[in-house]
Structures are given as structure tokens and as C-alpha cells.
N, C-alpha and C positions, 0 to 999 in steps of 0.2 A: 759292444756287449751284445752278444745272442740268447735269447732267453728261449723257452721252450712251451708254447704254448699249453695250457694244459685240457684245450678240448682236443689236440691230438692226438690221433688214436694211439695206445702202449706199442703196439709193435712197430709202428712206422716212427716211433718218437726216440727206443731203444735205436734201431739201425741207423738213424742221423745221429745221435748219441755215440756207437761207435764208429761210428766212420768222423766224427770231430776231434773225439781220443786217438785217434789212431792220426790226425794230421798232426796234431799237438805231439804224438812222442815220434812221429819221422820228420815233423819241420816241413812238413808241407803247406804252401801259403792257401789258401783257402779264396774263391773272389768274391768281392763284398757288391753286391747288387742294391739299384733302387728303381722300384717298379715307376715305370713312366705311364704320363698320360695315353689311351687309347682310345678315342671314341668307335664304337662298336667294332673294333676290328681284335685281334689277340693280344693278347700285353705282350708288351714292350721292358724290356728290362736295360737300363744303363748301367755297366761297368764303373764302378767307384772307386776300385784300386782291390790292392791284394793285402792280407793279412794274415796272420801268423796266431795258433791258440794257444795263448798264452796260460790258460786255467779256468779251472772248472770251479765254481763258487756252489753247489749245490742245488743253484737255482739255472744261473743265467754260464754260457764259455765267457771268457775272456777274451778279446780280440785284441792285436796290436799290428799296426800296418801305417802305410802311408796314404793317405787320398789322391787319386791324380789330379794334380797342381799344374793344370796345360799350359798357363800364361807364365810359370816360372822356368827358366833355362834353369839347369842344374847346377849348381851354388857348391866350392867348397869352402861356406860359411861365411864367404867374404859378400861385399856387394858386388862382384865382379862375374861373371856368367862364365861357368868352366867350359873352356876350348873345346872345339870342336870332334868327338869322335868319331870320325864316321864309319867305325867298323865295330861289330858287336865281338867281342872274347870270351872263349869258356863255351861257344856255345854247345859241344859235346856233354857240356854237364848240366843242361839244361833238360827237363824231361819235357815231356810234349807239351802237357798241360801247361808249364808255367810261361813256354813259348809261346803258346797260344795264347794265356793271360796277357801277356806281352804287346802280343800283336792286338789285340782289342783295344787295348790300354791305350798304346799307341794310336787306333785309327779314331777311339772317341777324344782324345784330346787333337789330332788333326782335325777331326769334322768341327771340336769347337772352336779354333783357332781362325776356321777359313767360312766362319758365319755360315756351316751349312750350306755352303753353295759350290758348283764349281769351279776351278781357280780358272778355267780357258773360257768356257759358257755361259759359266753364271746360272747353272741350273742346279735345282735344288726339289723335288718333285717333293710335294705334301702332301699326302692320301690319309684321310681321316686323324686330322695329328700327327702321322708318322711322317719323317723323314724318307726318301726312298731313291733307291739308285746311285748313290755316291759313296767312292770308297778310297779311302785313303792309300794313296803311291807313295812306294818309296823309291826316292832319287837315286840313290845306292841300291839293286835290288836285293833284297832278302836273301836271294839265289846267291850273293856275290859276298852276301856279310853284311847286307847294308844295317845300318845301328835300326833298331826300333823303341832304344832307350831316348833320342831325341827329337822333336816333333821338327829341325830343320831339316831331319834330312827325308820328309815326306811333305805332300801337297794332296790337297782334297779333288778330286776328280771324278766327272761321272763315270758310267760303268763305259759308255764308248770310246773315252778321251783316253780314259786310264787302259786300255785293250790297244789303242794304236799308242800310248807310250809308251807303252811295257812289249811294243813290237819295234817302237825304234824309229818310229813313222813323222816323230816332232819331240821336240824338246823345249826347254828353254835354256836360252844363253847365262852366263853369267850376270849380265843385265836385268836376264826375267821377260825376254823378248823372246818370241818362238819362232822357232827357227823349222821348217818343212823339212823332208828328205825331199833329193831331188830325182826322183822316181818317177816315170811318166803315168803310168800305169793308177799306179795309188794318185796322184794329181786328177787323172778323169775319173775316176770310182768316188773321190770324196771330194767332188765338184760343189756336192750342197751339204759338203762341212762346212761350221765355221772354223774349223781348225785352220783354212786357207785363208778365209775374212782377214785372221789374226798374225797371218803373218808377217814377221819383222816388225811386230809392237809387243807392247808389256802386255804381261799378263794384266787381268781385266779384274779379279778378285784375289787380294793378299791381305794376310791378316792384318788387323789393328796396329800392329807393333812391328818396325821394323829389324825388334832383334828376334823376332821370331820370322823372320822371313826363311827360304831355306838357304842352306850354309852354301856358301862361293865352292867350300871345299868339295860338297857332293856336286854344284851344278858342274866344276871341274873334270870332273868325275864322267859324271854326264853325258856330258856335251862330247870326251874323247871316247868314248863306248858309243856316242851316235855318228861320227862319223865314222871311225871302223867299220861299222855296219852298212853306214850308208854308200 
């Protein structure tokens, strides 16, 4: 329920007014924000999921949506975690905005999935309460359809790990073992990576739960687009 504060000034209170009518009769999801802690730096807002206005009470809209539920795989009603998709469909009917809901959606339940750190380094950078430099990959990428409706087929990565994955420079095996390309070049320029530390072992940070680990199908996946490349 959104209600309408009423030290708001009329004009700026009207225009959010219509611009929530107007999501209400085109069925556009709206996203539900909760301001996060910031000690002296800009607020921070976390993604809560998306919602739909369902009605206007004279005071307060009406909201109806789902929260993002990171720790639950996606359920058709049973106890049993519905199969793996790893390809998103429809996305031409998708307009920007709601792929972009999407994608947030998706990288705050990967960052909370992977305790905020990264899955190869273990870095996780805190700068006055925030969070900073990690961003959620997708094992499938985006570019290829990769789903962003399931958090196995993404991993928490800092901004450098995630820039040589998404170049093709390291992966992980089906095991969850990283595996290098065999490139002379990139081997002496990231001599004081730990990307090399870690090769041929497990990754070093996975979530709590091993059915939220990422899916066999996308490391599959993977693993045959890295050595193509490689």
C-alpha cells in the first residue's frame, strides 16, 4: 500500500498521482524500493521486487506483487524446485524498464545468495555501509538469452573477475573448479592475479545452499563457449 504523504507539495503529488493511474490501467509493474543504511555517503536504495496498482482507495494506491524470495528456486507449488531454464522467452515483449527490473532483481538476489563477496576472491569492498564493486554474471550471457528469472544461472563477481569472464579468460568447470585459458600473453599480464592462485580448485565462495549453486546446465554451457574461444 502507497499512501500519499500530505506535506507533499499539490503539484509534485498530482504528477505521481497520474503517472500511478496511468500504470494501473496499462499494467505496468511499478518497482518497490526500501531505503538502505548509508552512513554519510548518498542513499542507497534496495530493489524489493515489482508490483502491479491494483487500486486507488482515496487515500492510499494499492499494491500487488511478489518480493524477491532469493533463497527459493522457483516452485510449481510442489516441494520440488522447477527445472532448470536456462534461456529467458518472450523477451521481445519485454519493454526496457521491466528488463531492467529484471536485471536488478536478479543481481540483488545473486549478491545475497553469494554473502556479498566475490565467488573467485572473496572481495567484497565496504565503504561507509555500502557495498561496492561486485556485480552479479551471468553464466549464460544476457547477449545469448541467458535466463535472469534464475539466480543459478548467475555468480557474484567483482568488477575485474567479472570483465575477464565475460572475455572468456577463466571459467568454472562443471565441478566449480577454474579452469584458465591457455594464452601466453594474458598468463604474464595477470601474473598477480589470483585468478591463476586458483586455478584447477573450487571456487572459494558459494552460497549456503547447494541447490542454489549454479546450474550444471549453464556451467555446460559455459565451459563449451570458453573453449571455442579459447
Amino acid at each position: 500500500m502507497m499512501g500519499l504523504p500530505p506535506t507533499m507539495k499539490a503539484g509534485a503529488e498530482s504528477r505521481r498521482s497520474r503517472a500511478l493511474f496511468q500504470c494501473q490501467v496499462a499494467r505496468v509493474p511499478v518497482g518497490v524500493m526500501r531505503q538502505t543504511p548509508s552512513r554519510g555517503g548518498p542513499p542507497a536504495y534496495e530493489i524489493l521486487g515489482l508490483a502491479y496498482v491494483e487500486g486507488f482507495d482515496g487515500t492510499h494506491f494499492l499494491l500487488r506483487g511478489e518480493p524477491i524470495e532469493w533463497e527459493v528456486i522457483p516452485t510449481l507449488g510442489t516441494a520440488a524446485p522447477v527445472p532448470f531454464h536456462p534461456f529467458e522467452e518472450g523477451l521481445a515483449r519485454l519493454t526496457p524498464q521491466l528488463r531492467l527490473q529484471r536485471d536488478q532483481r536478479f543481481g540483488i538476489a545473486v549478491r545475497k545468495a553469494y554473502h556479498e563477496r566475490c565467488s573467485l576472491c572473496e572481495v567484497g569492498y565496504r565503504v561507509r555501509g555500502r557495498v561496492l564493486g561486485l556485480e552479479a554474471a551471468h553464466i549464460i550471457p544476457v547477449g545469448e538469452r541467458g535466463t535472469s528469472a534464475d539466480i543459478r544461472n548467475g555468480m557474484l563477481l567483482c568488477r575485474n573477475h567479472h570483465t575477464l569472464f565475460d572475455e572468456f579468460a577463466w571459467t568454472p568447470d562443471e565441478d566449480l573448479r577454474v579452469l584458465v585459458v591457455d594464452d601466453d600473453d594474458f598468463r604474464r599480464s595477470a601474473a598477480a592475479n589470483c585468478v591463476l592462485d586458483w586455478e584447477g580448485r573450487r571456487l572459494p565462495n558459494l552460497p549456503g545452499r547447494a541447490d542454489l549453486y549454479p546450474a550444471a546446465e549453464a556451467l555446460r554451457y559455459r565451459l563449451a563457449r570458453f573453449e571455442r574461444t579459447g
